[in-house]
GUKE-768995 format. One record per residue (C-alpha): x, z, y; residue number from 0. Coordinates in steps of 0.001 Angstrom, whole numbers, plus 500000, padded with zeros to 6 digits. Each point is the difference from the previous one (the first is absolute). Layout:
BEGIN
- X  Z  Y  NUM $
...
***
This chain:
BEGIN
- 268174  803448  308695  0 $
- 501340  502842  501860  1 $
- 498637  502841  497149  2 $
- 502848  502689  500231  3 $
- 499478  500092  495648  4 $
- 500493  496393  498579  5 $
- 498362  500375  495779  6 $
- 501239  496887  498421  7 $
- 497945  499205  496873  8 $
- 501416  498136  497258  9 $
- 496716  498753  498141  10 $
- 498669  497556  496971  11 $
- 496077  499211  500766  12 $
- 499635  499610  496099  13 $
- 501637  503495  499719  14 $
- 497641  502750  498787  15 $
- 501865  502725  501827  16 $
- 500538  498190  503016  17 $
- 496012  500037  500387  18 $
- 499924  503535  499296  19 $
- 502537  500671  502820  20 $
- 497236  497752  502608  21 $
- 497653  503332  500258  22 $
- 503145  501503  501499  23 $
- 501278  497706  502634  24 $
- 496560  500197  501403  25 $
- 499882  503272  500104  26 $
- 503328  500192  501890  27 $
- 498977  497171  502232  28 $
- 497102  502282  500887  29 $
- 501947  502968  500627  30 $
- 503466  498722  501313  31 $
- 498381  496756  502278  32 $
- 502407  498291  502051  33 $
- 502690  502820  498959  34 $
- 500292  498310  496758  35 $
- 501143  496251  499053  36 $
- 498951  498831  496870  37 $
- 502376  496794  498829  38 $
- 498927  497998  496762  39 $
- 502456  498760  498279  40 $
- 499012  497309  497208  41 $
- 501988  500722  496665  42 $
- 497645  498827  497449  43 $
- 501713  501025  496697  44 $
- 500489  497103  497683  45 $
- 497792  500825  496803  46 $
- 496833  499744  502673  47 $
- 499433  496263  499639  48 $
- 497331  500391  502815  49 $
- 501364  501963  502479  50 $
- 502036  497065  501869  51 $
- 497028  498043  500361  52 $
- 498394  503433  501272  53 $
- 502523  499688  502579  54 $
- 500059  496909  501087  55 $
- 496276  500502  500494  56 $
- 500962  503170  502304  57 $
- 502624  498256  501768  58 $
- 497424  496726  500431  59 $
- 497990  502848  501638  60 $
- 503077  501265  502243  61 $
- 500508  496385  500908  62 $
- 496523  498559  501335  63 $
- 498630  503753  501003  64 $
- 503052  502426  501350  65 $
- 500531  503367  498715  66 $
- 496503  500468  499871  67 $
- 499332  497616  497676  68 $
- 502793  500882  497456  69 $
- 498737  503629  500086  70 $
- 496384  498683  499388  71 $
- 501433  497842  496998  72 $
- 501626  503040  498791  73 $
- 497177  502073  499663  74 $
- 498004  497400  497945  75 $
- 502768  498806  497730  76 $
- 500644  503880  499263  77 $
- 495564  500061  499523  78 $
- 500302  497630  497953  79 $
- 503108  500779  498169  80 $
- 498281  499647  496202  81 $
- 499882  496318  500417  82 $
- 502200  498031  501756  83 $
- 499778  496332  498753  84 $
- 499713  497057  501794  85 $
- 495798  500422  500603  86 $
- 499909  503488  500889  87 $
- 503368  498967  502582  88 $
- 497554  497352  501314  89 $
- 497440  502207  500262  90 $
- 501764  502404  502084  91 $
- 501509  497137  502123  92 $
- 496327  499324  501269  93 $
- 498905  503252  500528  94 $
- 503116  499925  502506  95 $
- 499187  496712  501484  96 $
- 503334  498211  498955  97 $
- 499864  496411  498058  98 $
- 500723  500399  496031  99 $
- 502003  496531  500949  100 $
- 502444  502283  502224  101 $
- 500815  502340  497108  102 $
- 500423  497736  497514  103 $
- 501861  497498  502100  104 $
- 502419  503014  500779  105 $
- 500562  501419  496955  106 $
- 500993  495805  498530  107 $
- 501896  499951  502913  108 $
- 502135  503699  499996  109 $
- 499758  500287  503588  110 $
- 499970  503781  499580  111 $
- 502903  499705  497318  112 $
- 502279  501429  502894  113 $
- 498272  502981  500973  114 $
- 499505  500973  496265  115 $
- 503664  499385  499367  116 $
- 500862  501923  503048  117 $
- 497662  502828  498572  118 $
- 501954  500038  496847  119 $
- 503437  499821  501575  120 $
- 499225  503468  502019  121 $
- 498250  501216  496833  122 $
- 503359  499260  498273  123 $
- 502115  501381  502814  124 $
- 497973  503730  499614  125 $
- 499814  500247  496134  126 $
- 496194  499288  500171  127 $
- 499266  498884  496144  128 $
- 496159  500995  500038  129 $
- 497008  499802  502469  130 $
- 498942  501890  502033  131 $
- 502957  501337  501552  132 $
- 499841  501570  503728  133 $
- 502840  500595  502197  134 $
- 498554  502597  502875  135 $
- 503049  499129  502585  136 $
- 502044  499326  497564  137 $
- 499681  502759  497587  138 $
- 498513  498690  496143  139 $
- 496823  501467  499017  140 $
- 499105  497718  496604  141 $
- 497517  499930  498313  142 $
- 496236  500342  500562  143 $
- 500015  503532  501069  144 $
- 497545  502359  501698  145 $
- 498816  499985  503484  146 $
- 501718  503434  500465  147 $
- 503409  498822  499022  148 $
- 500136  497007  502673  149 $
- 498793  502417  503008  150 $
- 502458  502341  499121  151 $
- 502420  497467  500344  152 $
- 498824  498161  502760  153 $
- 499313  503117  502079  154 $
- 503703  500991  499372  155 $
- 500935  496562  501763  156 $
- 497376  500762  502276  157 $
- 501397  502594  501230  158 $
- 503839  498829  499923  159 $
- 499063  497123  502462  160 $
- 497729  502372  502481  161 $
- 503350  501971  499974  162 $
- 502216  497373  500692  163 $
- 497505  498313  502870  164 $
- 500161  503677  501695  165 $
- 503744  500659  500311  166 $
- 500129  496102  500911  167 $
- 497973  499388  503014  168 $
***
């Protein structure tokens, strides 16, 4: 929580290019470690009739299992990305050891409505009309772009806050 470069992801799990984008974060986990906070932000775009249940599933995940197990429902929702119905979402809700009833109970019941709408609010609020769209401390990067492109931009804000933490002891 205290990463000097903050990478706010504004994703769709039924997104093709927000899958494509996956290879990358990992690849900047692995390089950047705890200098780099990745943030999820749910905005599933509204002609992918299955990505809300995708992330109600994630945020089931979030809820019983901690960070750990939203980021484990992440990675097999984006696995699994080609199909997404209801038995391949149950499917992936026992591999992670959470009770189909819990999903489907909160997806009936919108208890994640909130943080979706909140989600689209902020998406709103930047001019984010597609997924995925970064902000690397607040600078846009959109779009699923190369690895290179992201470290460029995160070691520029990198840098900025090493700078600022030295002539601010």
């Amino acid at each position: 929580t205290d990463a000097p470069v903050t990478l706010v992801l504004f994703s769709d799990f039924q997104c093709p290019f927000c899958k494509t984008i996956e290879g990358t974060l990992r690849a900047l986990e692995k390089k950047y470690g705890k200098d780099l906070r990745i943030v999820w932000k749910d905005y599933p775009l509204p002609f992918h009739d299955r990505a809300v249940p995708a992330a109600v599933l994630a945020r089931v995940a979030q809820a019983k299992k901690g960070a750990a197990g939203f980021w484990q429902a992440h990675q097999a929702l984006f696995e699994h990305q080609d199909e997404l119905g209801d038995n391949a979402l149950k499917a992936i809700a026992k591999g992670l050891g959470l009770a189909w009833a819990d999903v489907q109970k909160a997806r009936t019941d919108g208890r994640f409505k909130e943080v979706f709408d909140e989600s689209e609010r902020l998406a709103n609020k930047l001019n984010v009309h597609g997924t995925p769209c970064s902000f690397v401390n607040g600078l846009r990067v959109a779009g699923a772009v190369p690895v290179e492109q992201l470290t460029a931009v995160i070691d520029q804000q990198l840098a900025k806050a090493r700078a600022s933490a030295s002539s601010n002891p």
